[in-house]
C-alpha positions in Angstrom: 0.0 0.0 0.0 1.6 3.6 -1.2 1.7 6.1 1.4 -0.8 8.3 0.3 -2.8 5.8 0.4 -2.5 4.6 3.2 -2.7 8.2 4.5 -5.8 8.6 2.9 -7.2 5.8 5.2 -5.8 7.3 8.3 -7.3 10.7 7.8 -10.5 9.4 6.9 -11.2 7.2 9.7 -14.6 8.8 12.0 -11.8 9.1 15.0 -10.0 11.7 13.1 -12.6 13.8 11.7 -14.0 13.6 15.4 -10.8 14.9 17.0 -10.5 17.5 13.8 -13.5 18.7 14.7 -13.3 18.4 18.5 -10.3 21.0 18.0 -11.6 23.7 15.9 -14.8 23.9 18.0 -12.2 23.6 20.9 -10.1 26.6 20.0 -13.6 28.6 19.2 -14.1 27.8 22.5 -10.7 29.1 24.0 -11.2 32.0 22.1 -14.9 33.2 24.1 -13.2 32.2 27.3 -10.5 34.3 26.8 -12.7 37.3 25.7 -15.1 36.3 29.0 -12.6 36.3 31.1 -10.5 39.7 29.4 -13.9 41.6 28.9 -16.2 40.5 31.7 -14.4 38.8 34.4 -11.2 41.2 35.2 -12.0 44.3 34.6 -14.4 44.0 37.9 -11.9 42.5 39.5 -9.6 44.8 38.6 -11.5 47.8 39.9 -12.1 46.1 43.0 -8.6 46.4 43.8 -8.2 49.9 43.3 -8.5 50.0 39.2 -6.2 47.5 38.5 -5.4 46.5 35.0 -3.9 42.7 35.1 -2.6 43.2 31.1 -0.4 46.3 32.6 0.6 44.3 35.7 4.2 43.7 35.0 7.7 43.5 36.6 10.5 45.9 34.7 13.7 43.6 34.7 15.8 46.1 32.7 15.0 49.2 31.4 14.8 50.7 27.5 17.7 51.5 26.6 17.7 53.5 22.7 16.6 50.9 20.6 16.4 48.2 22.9 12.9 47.4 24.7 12.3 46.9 27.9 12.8 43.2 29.6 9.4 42.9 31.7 8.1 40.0 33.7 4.1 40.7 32.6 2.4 38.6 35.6 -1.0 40.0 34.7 -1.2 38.2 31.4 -0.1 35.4 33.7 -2.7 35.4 36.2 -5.2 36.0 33.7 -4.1 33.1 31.2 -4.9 31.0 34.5 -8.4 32.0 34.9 -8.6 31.4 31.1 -7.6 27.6 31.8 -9.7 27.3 35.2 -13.0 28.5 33.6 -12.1 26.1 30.6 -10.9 23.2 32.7 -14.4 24.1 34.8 -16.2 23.9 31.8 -14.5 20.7 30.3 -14.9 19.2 33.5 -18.5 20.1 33.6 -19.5 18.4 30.1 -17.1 15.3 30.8 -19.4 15.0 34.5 -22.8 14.9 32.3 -21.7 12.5 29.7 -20.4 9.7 32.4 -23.9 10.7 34.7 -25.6 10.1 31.0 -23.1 6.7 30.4 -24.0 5.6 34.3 -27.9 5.9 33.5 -27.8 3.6 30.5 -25.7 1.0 32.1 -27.3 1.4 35.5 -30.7 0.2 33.3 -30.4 -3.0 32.3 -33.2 -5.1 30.6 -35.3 -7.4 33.1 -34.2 -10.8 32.6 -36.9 -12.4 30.2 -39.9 -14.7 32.4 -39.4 -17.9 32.1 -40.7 -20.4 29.7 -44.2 -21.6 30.6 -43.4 -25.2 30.9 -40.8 -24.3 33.8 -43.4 -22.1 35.7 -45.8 -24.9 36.2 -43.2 -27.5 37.3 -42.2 -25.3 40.0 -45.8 -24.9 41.0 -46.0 -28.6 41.1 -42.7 -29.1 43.3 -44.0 -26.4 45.4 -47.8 -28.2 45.8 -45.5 -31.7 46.5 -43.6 -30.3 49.2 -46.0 -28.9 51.0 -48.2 -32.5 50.9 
């Protein structure tokens, strides 16, 4: 088998198209976070410590220097890049919990065994009239 070929049958697989898809919608996803938690989330934050902007929190390591920039350590992109991942972790974790309740219910259903066959019921009616002769 060539290697296209057999690249062809790899890529085309539902598993792959699942996870292909499973990323896009994933980084859509990463993107609304980010503006939720840049647009909605911080800036109250932010104000209730005294107006605080976490994307201009930052730690000057050396200073500009003529054409060189300044080295910063920029801790408030930091802080909120990790309230990006909690809320997506959160959220992740939240769809993950419903699909194994969902999984749980169907398992925890099981059919009822089937009744048994007609000829069996009345010879245990008979035993049971025997023994108690």
């Amino acid at each position: 088998m060539s290697m296209i070929k057999e690249f062809k049958t790899f890529a085309m697989r539902g598993n792959v198209i699942d996870m292909a898809v499973g990323i896009v919608i994933g980084a859509a996803f990463g993107k609304i976070v980010s503006s939720f938690v840049a647009d909605v989330i911080m800036p109250p934050i932010g104000l209730l410590l005294g107006n605080v902007n976490f994307t201009d929190l930052a730690v000057t390591l050396k200073q500009a220097s003529g054409d060189v920039a300044a080295v910063t350590l920029n801790y408030g992109k930091f802080i909120q890049t990790v309230v990006d991942f909690v809320i997506i972790a959160f959220a992740i974790f939240m769809v993950v919990k419903a699909m194994n309740t969902m999984k749980k219910k169907e398992e925890a259903a099981p059919a009822a065994p089937p009744a048994p066959p007609r000829q069996e019921t009345l010879l245990e009616e008979i035993r049971d009239l025997l023994k108690h002769r």
